[in-house]
C-alpha positions as CSV (number, residue, x, y, z in Angstrom):
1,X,71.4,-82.4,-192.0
2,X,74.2,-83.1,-194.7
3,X,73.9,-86.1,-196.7
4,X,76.2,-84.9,-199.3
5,X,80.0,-83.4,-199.5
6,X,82.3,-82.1,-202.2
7,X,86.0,-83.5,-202.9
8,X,89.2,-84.8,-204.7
9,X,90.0,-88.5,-206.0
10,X,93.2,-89.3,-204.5
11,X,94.8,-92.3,-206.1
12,X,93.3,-95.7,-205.4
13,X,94.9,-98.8,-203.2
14,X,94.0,-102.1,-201.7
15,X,93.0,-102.4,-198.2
16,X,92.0,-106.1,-196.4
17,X,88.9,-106.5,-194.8
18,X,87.3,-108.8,-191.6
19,X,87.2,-111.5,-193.4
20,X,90.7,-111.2,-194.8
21,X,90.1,-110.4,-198.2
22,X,91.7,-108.1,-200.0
23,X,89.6,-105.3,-201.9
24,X,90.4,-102.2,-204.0
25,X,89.5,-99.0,-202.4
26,X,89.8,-95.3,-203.8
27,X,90.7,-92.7,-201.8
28,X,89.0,-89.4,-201.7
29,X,90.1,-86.3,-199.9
30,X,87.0,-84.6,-198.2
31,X,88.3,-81.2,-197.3
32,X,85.5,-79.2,-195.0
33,X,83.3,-77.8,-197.1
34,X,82.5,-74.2,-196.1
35,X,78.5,-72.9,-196.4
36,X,78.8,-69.8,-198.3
37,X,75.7,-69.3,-199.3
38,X,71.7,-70.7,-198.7
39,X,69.3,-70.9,-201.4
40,X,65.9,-71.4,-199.9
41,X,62.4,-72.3,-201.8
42,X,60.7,-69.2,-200.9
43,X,63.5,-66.6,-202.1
44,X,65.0,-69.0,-205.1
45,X,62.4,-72.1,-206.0
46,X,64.4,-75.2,-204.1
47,X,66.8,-75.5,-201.2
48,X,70.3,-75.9,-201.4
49,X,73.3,-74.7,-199.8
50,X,76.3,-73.4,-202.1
51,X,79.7,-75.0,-200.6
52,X,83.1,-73.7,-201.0
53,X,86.1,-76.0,-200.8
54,X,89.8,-76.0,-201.6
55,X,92.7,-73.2,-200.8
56,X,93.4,-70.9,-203.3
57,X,95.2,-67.4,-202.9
58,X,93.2,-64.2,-203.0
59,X,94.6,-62.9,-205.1
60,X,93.2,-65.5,-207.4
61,X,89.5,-64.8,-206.7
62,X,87.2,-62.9,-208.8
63,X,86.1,-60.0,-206.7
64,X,82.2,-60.9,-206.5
65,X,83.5,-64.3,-204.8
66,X,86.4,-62.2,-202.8
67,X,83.3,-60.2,-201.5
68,X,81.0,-62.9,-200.3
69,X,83.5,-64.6,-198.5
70,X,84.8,-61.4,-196.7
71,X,80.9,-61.3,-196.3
72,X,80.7,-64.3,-194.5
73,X,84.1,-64.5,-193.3
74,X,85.1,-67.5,-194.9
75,X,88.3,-68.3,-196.0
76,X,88.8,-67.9,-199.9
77,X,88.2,-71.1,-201.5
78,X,88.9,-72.3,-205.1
79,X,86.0,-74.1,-206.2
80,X,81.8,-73.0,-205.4
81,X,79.3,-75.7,-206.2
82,X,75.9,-75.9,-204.8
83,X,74.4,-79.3,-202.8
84,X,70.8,-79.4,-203.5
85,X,68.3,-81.0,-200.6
86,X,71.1,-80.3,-197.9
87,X,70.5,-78.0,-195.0
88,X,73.0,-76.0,-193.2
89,X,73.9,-72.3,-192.1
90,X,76.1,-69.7,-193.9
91,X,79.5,-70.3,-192.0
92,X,79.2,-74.0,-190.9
93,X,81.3,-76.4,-192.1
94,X,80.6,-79.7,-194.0
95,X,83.2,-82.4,-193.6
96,X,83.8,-86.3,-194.1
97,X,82.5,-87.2,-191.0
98,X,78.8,-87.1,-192.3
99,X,79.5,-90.8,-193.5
100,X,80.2,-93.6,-191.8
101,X,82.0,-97.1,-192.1
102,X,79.3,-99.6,-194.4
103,X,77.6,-96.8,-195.6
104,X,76.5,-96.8,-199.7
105,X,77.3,-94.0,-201.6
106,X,76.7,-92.3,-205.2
107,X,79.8,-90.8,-206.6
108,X,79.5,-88.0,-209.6
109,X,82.4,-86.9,-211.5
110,X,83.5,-86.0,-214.7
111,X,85.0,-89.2,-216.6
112,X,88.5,-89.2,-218.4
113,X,88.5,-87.8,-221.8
114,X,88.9,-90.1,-224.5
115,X,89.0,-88.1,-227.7
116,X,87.3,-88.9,-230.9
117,X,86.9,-92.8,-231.4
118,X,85.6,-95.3,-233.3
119,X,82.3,-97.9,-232.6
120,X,85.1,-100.6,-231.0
121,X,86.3,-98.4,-228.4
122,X,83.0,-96.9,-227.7
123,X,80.5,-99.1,-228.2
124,X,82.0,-102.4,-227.9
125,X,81.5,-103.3,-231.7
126,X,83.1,-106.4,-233.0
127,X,85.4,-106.2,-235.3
128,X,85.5,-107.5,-239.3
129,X,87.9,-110.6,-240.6
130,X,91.2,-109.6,-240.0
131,X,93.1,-111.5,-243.3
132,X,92.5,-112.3,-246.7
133,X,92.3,-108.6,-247.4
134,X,89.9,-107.7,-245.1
135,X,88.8,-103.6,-245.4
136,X,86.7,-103.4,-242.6
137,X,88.4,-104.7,-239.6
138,X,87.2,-101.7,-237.0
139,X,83.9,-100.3,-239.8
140,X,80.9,-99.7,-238.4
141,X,79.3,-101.9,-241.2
142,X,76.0,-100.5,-242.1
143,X,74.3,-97.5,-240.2
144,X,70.7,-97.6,-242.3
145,X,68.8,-98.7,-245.2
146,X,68.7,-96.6,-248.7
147,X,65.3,-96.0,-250.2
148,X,63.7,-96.3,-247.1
149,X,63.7,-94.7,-245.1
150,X,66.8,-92.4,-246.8
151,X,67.9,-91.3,-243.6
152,X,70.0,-92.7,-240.3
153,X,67.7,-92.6,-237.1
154,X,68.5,-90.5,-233.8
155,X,70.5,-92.6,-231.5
156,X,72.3,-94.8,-233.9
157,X,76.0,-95.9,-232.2
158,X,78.4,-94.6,-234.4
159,X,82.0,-92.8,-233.4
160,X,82.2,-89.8,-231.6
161,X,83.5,-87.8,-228.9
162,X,84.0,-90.6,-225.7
163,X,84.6,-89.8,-222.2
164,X,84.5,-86.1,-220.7
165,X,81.0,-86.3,-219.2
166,X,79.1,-86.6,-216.0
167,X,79.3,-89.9,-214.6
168,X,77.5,-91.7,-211.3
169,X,78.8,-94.9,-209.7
170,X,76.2,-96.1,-207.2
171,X,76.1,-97.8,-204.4
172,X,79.7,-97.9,-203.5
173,X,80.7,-99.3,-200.0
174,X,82.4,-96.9,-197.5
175,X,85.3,-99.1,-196.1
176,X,86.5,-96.5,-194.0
177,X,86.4,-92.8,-192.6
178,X,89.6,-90.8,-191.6
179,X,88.7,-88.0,-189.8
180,X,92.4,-86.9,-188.8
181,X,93.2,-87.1,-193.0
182,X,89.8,-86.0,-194.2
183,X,90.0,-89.1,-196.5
184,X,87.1,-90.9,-197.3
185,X,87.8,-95.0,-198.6
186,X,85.3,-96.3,-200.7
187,X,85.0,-99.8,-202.3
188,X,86.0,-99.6,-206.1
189,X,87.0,-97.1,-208.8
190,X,85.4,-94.0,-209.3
191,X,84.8,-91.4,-212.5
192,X,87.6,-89.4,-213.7
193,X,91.2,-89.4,-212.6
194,X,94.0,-88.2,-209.9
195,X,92.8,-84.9,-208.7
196,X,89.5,-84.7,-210.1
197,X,86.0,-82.8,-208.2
198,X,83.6,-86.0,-207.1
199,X,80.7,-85.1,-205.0
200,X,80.1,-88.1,-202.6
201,X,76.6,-88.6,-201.7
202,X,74.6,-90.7,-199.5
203,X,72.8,-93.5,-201.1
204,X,68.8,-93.2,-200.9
205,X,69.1,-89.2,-199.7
């Protein structure tokens, strides 16, 4: 049985609930999620199923994928990812409908790329004075002592690379299923932005 499914961050949107209040939702586009593939324990050490999703011309897919969906005769798709723990049959179909209104969900995706910045933006530093001639009004301040122990330890907060990396939100509400839109509503924002892969996933599974 499918706990899991592949798709697209929409845009997000408010929607009003029983009670009358009003809630932001993200929308996420489930297209069906063809089963190109089975990975078993016994032939590759854990079970999966590799899912294809999204339209893309043939004449933009490499020729081992052209080949295994012509295979399976599946409709070329543009992205192949793989749903580990999830059962299914080469040719089925895994769509939105696996979900259900209340349900809690994990959502993975790849955040928004922030570039290179500083412990402020990062971290959530505070920042120095501000007047009398203040030079350090976004530093760091100190990142170690000096005899000892001479060095800076691993894991010290400093500025870096933010954003661009694998994020989960959990246990996000499902406030409603479209079947006829293959949309998916779920309470709240989720990682990355308009357009990006998430892979929605029951909570608990």
């Amino acid at each position: 049985m499918a706990t899991a499914v592949f798709g697209r961050k929409k845009h997000m949107t408010q929607a009003f609930q029983d009670d009358g209040t009003l809630v932001s939702v993200t929308i996420i586009e489930v297209e069906p999620n063809f089963v190109t593939a089975v990975r078993t324990a016994q032939d590759d050490g854990y079970d999966a199923v590799q899912v294809g999703f999204g339209v893309v011309p043939t004449r933009k897919v490499n020729k081992p994928h052209a080949g295994e969906f012509e295979k399976h005769e599946v409709p070329p798709r543009r992205h192949i990812k793989e749903l580990r723990g999830v059962s299914g049959e080469v040719g089925s179909t895994i769509g939105v409908d696996v979900f259900g209104e209340g349900d809690k969900v994990h959502v993975t995706a790849v955040s928004k790329g922030k570039g290179f910045q500083g412990t402020v933006k990062r971290h959530g530093f505070g920042r120095g004075p501000v007047s009398h001639g203040s030079h350090n009004v976004r530093a760091p301040g100190s990142v170690g002592a000096s005899a000892d122990p001479s060095r800076i330890f691993p894991g010290k907060r400093m500025p870096g690379q933010m954003g661009n990396s694998g994020v989960t939100v959990k246990n996000l509400r499902v406030v409603a299923v479209d079947a006829d839109k293959n949309e998916l509503w779920v309470r709240g924002g989720v990682p990355g932005g308009k357009g990006s892969v998430v892979k929605i996933r029951k909570a608990g599974e």
